[in-house]
mmCIF entry with sequence, helices, sheets and N, C-alpha, C, O atoms, coordinates in Angstrom:
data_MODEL
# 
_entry.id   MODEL 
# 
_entity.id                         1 
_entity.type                       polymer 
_entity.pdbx_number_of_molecules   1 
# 
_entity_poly.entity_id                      1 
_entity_poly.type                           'polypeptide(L)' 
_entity_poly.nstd_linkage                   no 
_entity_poly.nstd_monomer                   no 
_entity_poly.pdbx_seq_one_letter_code       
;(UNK)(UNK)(UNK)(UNK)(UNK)(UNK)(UNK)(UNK)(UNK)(UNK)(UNK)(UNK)(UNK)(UNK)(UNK)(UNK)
(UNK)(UNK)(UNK)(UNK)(UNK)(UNK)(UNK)(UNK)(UNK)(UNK)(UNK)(UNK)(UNK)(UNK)(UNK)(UNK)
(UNK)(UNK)(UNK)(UNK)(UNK)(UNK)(UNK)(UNK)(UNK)(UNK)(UNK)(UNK)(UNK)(UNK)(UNK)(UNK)
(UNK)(UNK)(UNK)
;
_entity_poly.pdbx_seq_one_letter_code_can   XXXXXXXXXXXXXXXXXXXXXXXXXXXXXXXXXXXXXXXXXXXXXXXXXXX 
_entity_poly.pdbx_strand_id                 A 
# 
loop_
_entity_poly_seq.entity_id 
_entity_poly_seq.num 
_entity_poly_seq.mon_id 
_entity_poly_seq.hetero 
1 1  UNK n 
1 2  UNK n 
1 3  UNK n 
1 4  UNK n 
1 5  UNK n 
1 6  UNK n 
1 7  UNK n 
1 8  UNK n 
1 9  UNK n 
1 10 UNK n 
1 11 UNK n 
1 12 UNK n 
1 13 UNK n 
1 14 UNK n 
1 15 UNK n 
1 16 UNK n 
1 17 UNK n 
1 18 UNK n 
1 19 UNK n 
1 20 UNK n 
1 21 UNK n 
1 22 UNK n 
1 23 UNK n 
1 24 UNK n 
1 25 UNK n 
1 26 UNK n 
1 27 UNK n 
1 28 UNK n 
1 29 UNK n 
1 30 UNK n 
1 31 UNK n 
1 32 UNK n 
1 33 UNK n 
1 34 UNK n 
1 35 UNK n 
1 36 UNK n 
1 37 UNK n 
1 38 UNK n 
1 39 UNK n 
1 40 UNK n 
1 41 UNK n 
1 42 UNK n 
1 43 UNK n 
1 44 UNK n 
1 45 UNK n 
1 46 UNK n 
1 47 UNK n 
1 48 UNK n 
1 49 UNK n 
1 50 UNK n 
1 51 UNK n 
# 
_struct_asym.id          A 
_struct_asym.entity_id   1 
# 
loop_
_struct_conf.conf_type_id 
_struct_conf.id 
_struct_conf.pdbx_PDB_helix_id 
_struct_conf.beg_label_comp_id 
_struct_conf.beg_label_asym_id 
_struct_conf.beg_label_seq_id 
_struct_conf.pdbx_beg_PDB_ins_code 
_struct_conf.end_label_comp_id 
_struct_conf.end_label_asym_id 
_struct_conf.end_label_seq_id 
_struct_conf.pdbx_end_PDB_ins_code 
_struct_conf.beg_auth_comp_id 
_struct_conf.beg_auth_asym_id 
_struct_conf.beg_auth_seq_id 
_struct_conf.end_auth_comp_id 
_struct_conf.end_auth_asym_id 
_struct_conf.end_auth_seq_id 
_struct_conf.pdbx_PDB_helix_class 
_struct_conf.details 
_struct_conf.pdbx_PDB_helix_length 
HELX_P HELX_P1 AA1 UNK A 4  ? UNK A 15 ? UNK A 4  UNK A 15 1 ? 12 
HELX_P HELX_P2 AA2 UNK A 21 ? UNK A 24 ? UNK A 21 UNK A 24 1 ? 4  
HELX_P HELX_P3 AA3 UNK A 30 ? UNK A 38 ? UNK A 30 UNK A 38 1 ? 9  
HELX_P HELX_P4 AA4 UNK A 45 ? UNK A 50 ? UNK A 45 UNK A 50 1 ? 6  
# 
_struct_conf_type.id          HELX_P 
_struct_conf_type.criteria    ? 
_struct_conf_type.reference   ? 
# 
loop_
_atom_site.group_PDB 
_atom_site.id 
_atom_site.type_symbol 
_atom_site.label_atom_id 
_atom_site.label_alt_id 
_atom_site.label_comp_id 
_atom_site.label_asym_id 
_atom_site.label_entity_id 
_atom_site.label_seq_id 
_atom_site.pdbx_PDB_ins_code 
_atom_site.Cartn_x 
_atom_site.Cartn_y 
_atom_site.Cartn_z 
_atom_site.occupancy 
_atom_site.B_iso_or_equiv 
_atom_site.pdbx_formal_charge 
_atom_site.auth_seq_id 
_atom_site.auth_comp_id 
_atom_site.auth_asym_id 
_atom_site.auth_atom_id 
_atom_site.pdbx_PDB_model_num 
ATOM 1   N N  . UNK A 1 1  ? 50.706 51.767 107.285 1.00 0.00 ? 1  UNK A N  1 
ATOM 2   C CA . UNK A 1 1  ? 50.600 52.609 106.112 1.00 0.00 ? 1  UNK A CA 1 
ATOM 3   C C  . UNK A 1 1  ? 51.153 51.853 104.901 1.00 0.00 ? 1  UNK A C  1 
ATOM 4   O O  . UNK A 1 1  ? 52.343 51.538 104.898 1.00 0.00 ? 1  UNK A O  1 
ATOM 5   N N  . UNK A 1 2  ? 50.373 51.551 103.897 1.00 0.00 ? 2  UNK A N  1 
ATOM 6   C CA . UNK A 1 2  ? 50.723 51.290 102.121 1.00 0.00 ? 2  UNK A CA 1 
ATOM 7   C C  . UNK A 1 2  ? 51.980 51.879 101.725 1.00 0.00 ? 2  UNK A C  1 
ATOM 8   O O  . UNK A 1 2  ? 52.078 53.094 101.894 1.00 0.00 ? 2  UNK A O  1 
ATOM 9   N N  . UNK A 1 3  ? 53.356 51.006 101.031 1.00 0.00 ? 3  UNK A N  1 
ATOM 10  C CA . UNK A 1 3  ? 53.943 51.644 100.621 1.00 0.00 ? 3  UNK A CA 1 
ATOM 11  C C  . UNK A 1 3  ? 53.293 52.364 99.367  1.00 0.00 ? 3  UNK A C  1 
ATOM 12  O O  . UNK A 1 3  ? 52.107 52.410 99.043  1.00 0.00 ? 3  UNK A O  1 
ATOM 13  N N  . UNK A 1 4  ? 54.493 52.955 98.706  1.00 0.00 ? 4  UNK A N  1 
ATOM 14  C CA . UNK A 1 4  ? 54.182 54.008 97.676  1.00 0.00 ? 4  UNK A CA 1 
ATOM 15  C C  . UNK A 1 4  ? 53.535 52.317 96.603  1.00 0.00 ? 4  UNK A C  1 
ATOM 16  O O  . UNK A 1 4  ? 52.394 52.226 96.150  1.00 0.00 ? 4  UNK A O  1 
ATOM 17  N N  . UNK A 1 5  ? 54.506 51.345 96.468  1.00 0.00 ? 5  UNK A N  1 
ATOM 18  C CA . UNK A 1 5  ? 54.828 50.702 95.340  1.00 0.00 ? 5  UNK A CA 1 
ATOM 19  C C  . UNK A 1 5  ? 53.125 49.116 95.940  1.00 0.00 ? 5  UNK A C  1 
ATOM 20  O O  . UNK A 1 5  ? 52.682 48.089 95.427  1.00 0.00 ? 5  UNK A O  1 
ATOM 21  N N  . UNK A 1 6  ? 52.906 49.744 96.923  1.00 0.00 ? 6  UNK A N  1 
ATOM 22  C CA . UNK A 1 6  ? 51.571 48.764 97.193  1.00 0.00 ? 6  UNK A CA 1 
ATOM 23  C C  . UNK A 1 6  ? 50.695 49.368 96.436  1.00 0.00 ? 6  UNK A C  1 
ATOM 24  O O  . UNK A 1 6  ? 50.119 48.943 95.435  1.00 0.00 ? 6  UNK A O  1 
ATOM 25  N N  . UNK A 1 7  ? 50.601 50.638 97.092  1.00 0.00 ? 7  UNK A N  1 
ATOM 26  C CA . UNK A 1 7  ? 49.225 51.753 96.662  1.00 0.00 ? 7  UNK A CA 1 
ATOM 27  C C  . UNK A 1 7  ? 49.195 51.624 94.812  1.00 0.00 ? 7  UNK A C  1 
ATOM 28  O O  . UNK A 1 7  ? 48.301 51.234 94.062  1.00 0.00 ? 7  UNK A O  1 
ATOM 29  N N  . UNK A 1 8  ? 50.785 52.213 94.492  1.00 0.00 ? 8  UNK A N  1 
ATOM 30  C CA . UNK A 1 8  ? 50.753 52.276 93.106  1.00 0.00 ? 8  UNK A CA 1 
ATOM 31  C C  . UNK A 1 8  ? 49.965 50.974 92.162  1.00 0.00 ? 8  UNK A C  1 
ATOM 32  O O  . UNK A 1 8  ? 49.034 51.102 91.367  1.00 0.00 ? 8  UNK A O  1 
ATOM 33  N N  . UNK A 1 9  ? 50.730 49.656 92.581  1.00 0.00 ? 9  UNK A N  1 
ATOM 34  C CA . UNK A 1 9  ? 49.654 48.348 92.049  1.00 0.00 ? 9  UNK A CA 1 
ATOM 35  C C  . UNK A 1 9  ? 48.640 48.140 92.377  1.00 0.00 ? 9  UNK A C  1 
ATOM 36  O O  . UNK A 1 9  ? 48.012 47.500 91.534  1.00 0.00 ? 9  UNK A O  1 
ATOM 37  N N  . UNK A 1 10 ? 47.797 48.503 93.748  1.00 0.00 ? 10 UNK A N  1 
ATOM 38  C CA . UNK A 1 10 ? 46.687 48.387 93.958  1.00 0.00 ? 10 UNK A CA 1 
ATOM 39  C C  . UNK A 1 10 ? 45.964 49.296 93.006  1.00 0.00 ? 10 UNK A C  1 
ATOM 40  O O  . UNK A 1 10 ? 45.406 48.638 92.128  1.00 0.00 ? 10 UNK A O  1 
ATOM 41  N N  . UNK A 1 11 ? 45.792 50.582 92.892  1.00 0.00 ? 11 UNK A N  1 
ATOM 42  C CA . UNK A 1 11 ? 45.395 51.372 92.199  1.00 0.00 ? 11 UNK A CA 1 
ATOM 43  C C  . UNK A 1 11 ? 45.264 51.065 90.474  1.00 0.00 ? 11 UNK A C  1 
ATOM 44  O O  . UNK A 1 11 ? 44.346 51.207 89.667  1.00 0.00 ? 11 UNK A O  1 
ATOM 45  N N  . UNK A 1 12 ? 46.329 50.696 90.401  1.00 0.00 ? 12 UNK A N  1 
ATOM 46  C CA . UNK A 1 12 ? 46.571 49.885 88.495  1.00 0.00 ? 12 UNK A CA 1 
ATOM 47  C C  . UNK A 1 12 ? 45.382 49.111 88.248  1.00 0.00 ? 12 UNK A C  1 
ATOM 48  O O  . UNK A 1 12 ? 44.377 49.449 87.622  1.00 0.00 ? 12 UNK A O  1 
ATOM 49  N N  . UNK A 1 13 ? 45.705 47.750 88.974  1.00 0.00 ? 13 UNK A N  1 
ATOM 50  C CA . UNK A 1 13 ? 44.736 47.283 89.295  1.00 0.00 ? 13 UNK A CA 1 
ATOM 51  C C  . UNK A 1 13 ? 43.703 47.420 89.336  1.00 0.00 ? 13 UNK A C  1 
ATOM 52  O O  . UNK A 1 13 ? 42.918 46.689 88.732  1.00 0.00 ? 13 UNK A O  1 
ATOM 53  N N  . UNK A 1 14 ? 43.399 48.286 89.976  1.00 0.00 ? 14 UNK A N  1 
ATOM 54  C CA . UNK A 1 14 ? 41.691 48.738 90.346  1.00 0.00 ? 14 UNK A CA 1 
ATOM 55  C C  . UNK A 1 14 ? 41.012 49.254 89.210  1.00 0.00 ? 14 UNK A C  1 
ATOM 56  O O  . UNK A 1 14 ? 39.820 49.074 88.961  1.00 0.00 ? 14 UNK A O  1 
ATOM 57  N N  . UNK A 1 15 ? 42.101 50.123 88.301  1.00 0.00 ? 15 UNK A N  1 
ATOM 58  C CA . UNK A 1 15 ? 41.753 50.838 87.429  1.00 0.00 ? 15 UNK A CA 1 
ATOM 59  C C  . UNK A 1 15 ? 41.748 49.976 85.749  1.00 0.00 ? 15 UNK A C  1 
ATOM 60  O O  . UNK A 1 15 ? 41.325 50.321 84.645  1.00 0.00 ? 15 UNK A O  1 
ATOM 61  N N  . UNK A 1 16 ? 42.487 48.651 86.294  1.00 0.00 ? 16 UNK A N  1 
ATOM 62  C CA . UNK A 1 16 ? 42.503 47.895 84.763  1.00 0.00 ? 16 UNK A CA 1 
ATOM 63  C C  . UNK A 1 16 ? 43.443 48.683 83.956  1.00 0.00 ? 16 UNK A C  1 
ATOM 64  O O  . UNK A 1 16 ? 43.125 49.232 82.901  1.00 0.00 ? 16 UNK A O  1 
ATOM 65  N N  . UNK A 1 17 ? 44.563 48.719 84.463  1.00 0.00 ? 17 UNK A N  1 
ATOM 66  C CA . UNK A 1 17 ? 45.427 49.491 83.509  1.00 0.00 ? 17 UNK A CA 1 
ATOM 67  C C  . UNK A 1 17 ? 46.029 48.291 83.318  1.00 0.00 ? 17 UNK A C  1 
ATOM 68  O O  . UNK A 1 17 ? 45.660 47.284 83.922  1.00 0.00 ? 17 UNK A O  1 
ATOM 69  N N  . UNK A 1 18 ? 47.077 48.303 82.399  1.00 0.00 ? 18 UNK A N  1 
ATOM 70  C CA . UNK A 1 18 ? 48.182 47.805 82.232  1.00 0.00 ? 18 UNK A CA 1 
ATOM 71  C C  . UNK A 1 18 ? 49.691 48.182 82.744  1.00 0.00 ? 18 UNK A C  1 
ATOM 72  O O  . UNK A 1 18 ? 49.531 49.389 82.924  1.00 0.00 ? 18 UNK A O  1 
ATOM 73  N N  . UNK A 1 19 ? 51.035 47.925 83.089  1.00 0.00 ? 19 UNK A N  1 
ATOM 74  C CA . UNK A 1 19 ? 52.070 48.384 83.236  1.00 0.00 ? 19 UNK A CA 1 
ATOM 75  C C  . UNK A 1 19 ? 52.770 49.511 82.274  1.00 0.00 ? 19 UNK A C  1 
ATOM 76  O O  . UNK A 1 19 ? 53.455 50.512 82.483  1.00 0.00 ? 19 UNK A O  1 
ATOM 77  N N  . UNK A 1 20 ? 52.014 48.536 80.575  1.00 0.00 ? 20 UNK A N  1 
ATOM 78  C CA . UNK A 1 20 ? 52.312 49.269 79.519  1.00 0.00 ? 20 UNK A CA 1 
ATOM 79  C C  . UNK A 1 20 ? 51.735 50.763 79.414  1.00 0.00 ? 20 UNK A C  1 
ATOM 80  O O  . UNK A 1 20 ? 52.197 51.893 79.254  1.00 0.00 ? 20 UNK A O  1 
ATOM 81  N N  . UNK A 1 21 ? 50.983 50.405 79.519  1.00 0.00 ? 21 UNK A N  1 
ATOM 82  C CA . UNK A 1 21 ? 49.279 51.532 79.594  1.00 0.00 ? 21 UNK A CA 1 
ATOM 83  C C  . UNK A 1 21 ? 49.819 52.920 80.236  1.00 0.00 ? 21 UNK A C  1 
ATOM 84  O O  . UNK A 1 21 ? 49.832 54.073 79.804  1.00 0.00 ? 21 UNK A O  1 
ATOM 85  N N  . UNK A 1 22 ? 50.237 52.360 81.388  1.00 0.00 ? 22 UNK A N  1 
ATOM 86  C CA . UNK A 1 22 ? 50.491 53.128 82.580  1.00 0.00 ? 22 UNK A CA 1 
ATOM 87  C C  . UNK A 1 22 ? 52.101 53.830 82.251  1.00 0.00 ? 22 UNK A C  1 
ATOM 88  O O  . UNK A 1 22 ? 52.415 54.983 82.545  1.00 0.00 ? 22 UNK A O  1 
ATOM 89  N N  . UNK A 1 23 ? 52.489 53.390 81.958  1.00 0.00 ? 23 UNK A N  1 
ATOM 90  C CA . UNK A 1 23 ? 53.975 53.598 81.337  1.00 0.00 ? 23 UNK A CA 1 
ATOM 91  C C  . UNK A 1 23 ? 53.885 54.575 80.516  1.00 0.00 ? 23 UNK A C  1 
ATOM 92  O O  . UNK A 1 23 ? 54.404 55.618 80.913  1.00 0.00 ? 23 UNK A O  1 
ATOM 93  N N  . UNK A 1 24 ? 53.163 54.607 79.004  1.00 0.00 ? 24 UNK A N  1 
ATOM 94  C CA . UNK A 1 24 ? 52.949 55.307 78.263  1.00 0.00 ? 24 UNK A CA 1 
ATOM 95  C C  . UNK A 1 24 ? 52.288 56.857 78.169  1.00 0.00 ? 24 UNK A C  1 
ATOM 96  O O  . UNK A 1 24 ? 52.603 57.768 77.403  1.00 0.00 ? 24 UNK A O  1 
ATOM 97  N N  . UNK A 1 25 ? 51.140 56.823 79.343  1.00 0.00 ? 25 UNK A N  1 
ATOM 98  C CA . UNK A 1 25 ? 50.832 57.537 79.579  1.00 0.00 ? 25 UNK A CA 1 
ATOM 99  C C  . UNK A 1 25 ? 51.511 58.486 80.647  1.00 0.00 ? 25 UNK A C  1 
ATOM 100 O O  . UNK A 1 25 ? 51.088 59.582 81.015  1.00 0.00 ? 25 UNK A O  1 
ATOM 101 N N  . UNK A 1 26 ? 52.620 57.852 81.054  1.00 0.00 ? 26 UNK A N  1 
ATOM 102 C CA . UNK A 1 26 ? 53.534 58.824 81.961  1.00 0.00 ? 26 UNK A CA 1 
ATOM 103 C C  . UNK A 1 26 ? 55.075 59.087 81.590  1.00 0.00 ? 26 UNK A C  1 
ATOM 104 O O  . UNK A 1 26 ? 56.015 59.455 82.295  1.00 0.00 ? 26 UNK A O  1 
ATOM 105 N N  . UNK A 1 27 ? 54.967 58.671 79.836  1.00 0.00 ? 27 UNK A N  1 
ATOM 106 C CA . UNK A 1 27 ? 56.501 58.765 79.247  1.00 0.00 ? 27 UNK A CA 1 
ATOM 107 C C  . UNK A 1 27 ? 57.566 58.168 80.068  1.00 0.00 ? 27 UNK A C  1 
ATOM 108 O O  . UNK A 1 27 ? 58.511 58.933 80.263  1.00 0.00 ? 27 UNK A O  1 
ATOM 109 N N  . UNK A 1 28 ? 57.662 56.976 80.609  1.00 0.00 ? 28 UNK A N  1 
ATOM 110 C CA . UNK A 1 28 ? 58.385 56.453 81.150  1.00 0.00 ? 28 UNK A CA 1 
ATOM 111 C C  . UNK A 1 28 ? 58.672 54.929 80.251  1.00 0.00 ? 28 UNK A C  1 
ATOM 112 O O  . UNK A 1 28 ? 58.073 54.758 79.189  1.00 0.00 ? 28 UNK A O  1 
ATOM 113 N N  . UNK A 1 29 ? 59.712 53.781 80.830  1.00 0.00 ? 29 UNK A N  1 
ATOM 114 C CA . UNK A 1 29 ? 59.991 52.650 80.302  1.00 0.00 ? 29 UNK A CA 1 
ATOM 115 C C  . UNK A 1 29 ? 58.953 51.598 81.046  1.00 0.00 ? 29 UNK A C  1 
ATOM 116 O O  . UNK A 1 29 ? 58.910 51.758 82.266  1.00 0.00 ? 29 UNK A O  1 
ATOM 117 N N  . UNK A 1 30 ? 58.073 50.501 80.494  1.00 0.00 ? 30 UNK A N  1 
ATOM 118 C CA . UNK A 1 30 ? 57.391 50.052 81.407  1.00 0.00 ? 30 UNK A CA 1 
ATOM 119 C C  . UNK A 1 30 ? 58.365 49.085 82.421  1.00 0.00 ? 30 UNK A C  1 
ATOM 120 O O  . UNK A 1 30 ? 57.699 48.320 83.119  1.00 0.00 ? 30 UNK A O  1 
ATOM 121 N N  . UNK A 1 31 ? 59.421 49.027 82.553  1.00 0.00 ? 31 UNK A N  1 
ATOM 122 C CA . UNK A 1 31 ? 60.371 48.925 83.519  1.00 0.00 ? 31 UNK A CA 1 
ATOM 123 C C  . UNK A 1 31 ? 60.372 49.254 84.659  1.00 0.00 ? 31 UNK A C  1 
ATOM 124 O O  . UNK A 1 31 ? 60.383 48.614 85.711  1.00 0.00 ? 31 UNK A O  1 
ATOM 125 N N  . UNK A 1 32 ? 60.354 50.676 84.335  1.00 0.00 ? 32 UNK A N  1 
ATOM 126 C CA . UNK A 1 32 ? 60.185 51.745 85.552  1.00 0.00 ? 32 UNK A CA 1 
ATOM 127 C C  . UNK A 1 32 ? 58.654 51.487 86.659  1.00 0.00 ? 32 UNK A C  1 
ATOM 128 O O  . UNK A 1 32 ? 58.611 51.400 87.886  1.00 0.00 ? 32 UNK A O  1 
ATOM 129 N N  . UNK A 1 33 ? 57.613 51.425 85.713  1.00 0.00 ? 33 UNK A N  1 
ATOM 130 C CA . UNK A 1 33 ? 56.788 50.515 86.989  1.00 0.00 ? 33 UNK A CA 1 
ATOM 131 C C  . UNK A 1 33 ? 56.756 49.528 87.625  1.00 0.00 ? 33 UNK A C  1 
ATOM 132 O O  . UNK A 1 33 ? 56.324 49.315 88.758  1.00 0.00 ? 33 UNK A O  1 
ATOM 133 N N  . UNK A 1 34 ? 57.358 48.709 86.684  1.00 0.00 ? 34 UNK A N  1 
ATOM 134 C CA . UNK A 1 34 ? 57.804 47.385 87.078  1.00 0.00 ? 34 UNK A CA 1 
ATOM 135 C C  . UNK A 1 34 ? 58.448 47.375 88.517  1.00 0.00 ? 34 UNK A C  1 
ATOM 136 O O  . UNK A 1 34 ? 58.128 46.748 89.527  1.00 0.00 ? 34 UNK A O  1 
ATOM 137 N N  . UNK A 1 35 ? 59.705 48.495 88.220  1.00 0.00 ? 35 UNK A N  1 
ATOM 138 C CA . UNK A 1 35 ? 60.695 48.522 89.319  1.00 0.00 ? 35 UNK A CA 1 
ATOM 139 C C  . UNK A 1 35 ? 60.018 49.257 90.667  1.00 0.00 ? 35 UNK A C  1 
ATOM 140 O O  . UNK A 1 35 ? 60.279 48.973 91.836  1.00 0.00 ? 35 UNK A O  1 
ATOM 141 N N  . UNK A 1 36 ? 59.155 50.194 90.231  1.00 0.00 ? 36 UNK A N  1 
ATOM 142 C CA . UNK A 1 36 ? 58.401 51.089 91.287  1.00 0.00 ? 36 UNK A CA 1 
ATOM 143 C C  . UNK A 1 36 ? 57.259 50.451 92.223  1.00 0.00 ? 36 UNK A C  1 
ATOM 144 O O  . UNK A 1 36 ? 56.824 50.794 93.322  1.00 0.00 ? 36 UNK A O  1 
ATOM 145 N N  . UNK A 1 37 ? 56.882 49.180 91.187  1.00 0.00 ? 37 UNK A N  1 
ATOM 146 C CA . UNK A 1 37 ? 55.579 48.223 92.027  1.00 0.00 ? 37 UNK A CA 1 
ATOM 147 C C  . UNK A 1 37 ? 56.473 47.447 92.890  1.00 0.00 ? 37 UNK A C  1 
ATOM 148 O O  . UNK A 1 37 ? 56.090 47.229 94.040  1.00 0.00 ? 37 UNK A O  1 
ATOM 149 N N  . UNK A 1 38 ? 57.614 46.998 92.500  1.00 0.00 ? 38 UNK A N  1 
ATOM 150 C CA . UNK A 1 38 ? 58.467 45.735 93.252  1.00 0.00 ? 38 UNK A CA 1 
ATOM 151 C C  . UNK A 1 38 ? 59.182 46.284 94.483  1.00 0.00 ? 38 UNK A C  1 
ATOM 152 O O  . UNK A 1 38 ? 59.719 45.540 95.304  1.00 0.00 ? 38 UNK A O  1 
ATOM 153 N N  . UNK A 1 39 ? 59.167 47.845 94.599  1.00 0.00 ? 39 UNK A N  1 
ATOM 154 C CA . UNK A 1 39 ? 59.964 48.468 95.436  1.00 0.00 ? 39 UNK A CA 1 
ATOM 155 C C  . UNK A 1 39 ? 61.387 49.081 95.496  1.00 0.00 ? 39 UNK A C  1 
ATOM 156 O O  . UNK A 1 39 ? 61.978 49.706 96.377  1.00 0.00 ? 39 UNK A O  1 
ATOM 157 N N  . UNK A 1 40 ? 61.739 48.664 94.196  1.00 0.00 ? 40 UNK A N  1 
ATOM 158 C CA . UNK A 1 40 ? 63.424 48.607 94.062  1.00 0.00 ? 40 UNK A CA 1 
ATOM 159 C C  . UNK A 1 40 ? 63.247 50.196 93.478  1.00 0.00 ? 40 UNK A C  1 
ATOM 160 O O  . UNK A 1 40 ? 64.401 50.615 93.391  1.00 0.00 ? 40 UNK A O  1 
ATOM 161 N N  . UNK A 1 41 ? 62.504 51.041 93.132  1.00 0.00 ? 41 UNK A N  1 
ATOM 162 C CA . UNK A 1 41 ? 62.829 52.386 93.033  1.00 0.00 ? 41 UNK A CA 1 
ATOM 163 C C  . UNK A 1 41 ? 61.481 52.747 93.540  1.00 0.00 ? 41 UNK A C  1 
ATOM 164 O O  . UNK A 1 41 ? 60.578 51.954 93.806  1.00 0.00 ? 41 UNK A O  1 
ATOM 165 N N  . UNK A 1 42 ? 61.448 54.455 93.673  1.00 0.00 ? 42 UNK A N  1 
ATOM 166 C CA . UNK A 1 42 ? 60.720 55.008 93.576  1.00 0.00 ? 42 UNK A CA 1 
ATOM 167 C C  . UNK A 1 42 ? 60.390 55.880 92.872  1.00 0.00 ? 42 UNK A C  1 
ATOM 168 O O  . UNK A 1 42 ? 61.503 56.284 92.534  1.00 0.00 ? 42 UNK A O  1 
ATOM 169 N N  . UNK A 1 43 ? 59.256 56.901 92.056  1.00 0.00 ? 43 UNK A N  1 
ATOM 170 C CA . UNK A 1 43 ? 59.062 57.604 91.291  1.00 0.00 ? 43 UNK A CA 1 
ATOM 171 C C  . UNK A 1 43 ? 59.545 59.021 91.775  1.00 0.00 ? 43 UNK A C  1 
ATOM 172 O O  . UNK A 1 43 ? 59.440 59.371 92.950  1.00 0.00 ? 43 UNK A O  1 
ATOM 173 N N  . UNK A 1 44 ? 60.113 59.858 90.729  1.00 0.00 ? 44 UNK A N  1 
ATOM 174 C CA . UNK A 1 44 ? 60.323 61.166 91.245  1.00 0.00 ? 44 UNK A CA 1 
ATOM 175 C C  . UNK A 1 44 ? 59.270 62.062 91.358  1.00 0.00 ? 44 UNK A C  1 
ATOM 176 O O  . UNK A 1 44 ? 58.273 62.042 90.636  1.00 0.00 ? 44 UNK A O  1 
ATOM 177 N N  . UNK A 1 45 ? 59.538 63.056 92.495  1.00 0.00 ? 45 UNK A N  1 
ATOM 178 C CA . UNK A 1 45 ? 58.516 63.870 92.302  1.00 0.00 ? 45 UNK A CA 1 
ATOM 179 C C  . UNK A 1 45 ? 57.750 64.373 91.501  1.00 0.00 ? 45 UNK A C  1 
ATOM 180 O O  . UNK A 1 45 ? 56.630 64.540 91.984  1.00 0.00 ? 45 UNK A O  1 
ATOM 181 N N  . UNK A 1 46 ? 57.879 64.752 90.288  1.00 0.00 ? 46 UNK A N  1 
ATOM 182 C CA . UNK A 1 46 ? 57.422 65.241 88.868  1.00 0.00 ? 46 UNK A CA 1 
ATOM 183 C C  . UNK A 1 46 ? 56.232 64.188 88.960  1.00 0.00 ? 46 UNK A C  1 
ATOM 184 O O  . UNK A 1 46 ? 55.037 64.407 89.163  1.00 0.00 ? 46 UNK A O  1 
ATOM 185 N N  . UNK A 1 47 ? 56.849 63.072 88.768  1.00 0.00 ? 47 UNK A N  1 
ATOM 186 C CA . UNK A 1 47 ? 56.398 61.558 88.120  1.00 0.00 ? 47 UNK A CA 1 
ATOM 187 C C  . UNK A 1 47 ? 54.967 61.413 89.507  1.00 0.00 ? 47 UNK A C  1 
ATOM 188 O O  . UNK A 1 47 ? 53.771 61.305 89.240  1.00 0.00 ? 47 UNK A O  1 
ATOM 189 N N  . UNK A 1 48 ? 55.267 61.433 90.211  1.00 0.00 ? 48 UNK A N  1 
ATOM 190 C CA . UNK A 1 48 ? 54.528 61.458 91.527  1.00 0.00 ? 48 UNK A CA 1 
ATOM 191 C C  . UNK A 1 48 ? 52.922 62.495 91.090  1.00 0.00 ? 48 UNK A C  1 
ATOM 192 O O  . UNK A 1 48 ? 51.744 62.200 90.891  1.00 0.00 ? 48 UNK A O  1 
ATOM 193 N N  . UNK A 1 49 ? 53.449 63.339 91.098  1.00 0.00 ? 49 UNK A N  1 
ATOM 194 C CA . UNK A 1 49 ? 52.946 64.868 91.087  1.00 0.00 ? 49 UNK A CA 1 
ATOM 195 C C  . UNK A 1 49 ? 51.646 64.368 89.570  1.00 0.00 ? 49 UNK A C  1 
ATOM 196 O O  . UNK A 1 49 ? 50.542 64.904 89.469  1.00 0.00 ? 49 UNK A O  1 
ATOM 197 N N  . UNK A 1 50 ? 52.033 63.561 88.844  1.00 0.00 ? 50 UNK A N  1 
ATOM 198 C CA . UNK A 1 50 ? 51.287 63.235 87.752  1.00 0.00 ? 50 UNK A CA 1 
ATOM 199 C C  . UNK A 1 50 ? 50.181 61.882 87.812  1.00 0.00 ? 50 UNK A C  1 
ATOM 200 O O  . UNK A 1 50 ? 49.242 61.662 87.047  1.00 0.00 ? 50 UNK A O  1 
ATOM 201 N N  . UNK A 1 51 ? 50.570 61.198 88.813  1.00 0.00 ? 51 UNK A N  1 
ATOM 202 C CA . UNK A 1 51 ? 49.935 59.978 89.339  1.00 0.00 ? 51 UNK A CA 1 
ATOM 203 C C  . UNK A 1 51 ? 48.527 60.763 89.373  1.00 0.00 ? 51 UNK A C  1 
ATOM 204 O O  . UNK A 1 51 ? 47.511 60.190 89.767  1.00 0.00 ? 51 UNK A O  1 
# 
């Protein structure tokens, strides 16, 4: 099974987003994906729930 932080970059990816892109559109720091693609966090439910 895909972690959360595989699926999440595969999907980016697929979709031609950017980190920024993706960031913005979910009011977050583009950090926070950064950190969520690399594994070192995960998104909260809310944040999840909006994917």
């Amino acid at each position: 099974m895909k972690s959360i932080a595989n699926k999440l970059k595969e999907l980016r990816h697929a979709r031609r987003i950017s980190q920024q892109q993706l960031a913005s559109s979910l009011n977050v720091d583009r950090s926070s994906i950064a950190n969520w693609e690399n594994g070192r966090r995960i998104p909260d439910i809310n944040t999840i729930s909006m994917l």
